[in-house]
C-alpha positions, -999 to 999 in steps of 0.1 A, spaced: 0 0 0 32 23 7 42 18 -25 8 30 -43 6 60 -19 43 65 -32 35 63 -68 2 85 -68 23 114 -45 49 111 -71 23 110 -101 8 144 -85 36 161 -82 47 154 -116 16 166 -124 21 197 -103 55 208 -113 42 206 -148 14 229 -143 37 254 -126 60 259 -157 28 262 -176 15 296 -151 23 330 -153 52 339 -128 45 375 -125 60 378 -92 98 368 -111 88 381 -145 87 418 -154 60 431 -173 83 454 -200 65 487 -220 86 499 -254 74 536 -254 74 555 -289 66 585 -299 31 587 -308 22 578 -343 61 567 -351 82 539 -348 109 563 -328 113 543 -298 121 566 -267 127 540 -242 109 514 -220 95 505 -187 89 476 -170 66 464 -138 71 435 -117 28 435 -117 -6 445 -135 -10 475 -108 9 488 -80 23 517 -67 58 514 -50 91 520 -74 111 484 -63 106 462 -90 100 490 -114 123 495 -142 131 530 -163 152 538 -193 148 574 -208 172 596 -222 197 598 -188 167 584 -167 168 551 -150 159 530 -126 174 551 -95 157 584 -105 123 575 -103 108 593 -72 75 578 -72 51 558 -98 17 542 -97 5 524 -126 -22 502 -136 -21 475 -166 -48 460 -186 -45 421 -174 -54 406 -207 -30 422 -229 -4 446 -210 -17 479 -221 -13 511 -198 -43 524 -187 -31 545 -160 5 556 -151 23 578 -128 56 582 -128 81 609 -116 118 608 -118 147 632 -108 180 634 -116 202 671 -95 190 688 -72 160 676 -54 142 705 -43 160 730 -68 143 762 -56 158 800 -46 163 786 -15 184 761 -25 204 783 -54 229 776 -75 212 745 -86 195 725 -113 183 692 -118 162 674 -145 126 658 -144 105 635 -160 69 625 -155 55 597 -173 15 596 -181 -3 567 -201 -1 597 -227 23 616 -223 60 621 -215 70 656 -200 109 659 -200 116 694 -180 141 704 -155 147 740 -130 178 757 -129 182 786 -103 210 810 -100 211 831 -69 182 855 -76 168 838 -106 150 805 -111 141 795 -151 122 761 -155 115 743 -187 91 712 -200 79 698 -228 52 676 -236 56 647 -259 31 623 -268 36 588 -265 21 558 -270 30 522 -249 36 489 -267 40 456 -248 68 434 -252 59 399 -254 86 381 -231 96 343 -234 93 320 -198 118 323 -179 147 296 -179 136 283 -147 97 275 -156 108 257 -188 129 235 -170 106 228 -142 77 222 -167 101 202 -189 109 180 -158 72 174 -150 62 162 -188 91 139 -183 81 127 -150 45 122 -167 60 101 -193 83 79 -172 52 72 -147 28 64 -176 53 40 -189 63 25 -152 24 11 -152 26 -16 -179 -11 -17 -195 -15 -10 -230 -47 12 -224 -28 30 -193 3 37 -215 -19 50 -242 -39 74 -220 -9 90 -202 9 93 -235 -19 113 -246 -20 137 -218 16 137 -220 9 153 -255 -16 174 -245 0 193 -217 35 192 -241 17 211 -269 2 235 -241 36 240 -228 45 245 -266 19 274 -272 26 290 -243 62 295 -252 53 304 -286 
């Protein structure tokens, strides 16, 4: 009886680990946005989200012009979950001075704020008695990057359509062998379309 308990534990989690590599890891995976200039193929630079919505920077990924990653003061953002668009974002970035104000002159520092729409590169500079700021808005548009599994999911759902494969052939039936073969195939061309 051991034995059969053993097999049918190790059956499930064959099956399991297989259905894992199939799932969405969002929480390891970045969700990555190509920005362009509205109407153009002139990319301007990307971000990525470690979720559909949020609103804290870890996790949150910027290239634009000078910007990155460590400039980005504060974002919120919400994606659509079936295919990626932006419907809302939120995102301000800083790179100088940080308030750059008449108070705080000589200074200067650039800024960047990030809508679903638009992108507003600006910036401050103040002298001693004299503070000139500058923005512009651009419009942009967001386009989703389709991203393959990670290497980790393959290999895990790799290892459970194996495991599947060895158990169906362990039990020596015809009519067993047959039926696990064809699941095997089943949940192998799901784990094919998913990649591709």
């Amino acid at each position: 009886m051991w034995v059969k308990l053993s097999s049918s534990a190790v059956a499930g989690l064959v099956y399991l680990a297989a259905l894992l590599g199939l799932v969405p890891q969002t929480s390891h995976a970045s969700i990555i946005e190509n920005i362009f200039l509205q109407g153009t193929t002139d990319q301007l630079g990307t971000v990525s989200f470690p979720s559909i919505t949020g609103a804290v920077a870890a996790g949150v990924d910027l290239s634009y012009g000078s910007f990155t990653r460590a400039d980005i003061t504060s974002v919120s953002w919400m994606l659509d979950p079936s295919d990626f668009d932006v419907l809302a974002l939120n995102l301000d970035a800083v790179q100088g001075a940080n308030p750059c104000d008449l108070s705080t002159a000589p200074c200067s520092n650039s800024m960047l704020h990030l809508s679903a729409t638009e992108a507003n590169p600006g910036g401050t500079s103040c002298s001693v008695d004299l503070c000139e700021e500058f923005a512009e808005i651009i419009p942009i548009n967001f386009v989703p990057v389709i991203t393959v599994p990670e290497p980790e999911s393959l290999v895990l759902a790799a290892t459970g359509l194996l495991g599947m494969v060895v158990i169906g052939r362990r039990r020596a039936s015809p009519e067993r062998v047959a039926i696990n073969s064809r699941i095997a195939t089943k949940v192998f061309t799901l784990f094919l379309a998913r990649i591709f």
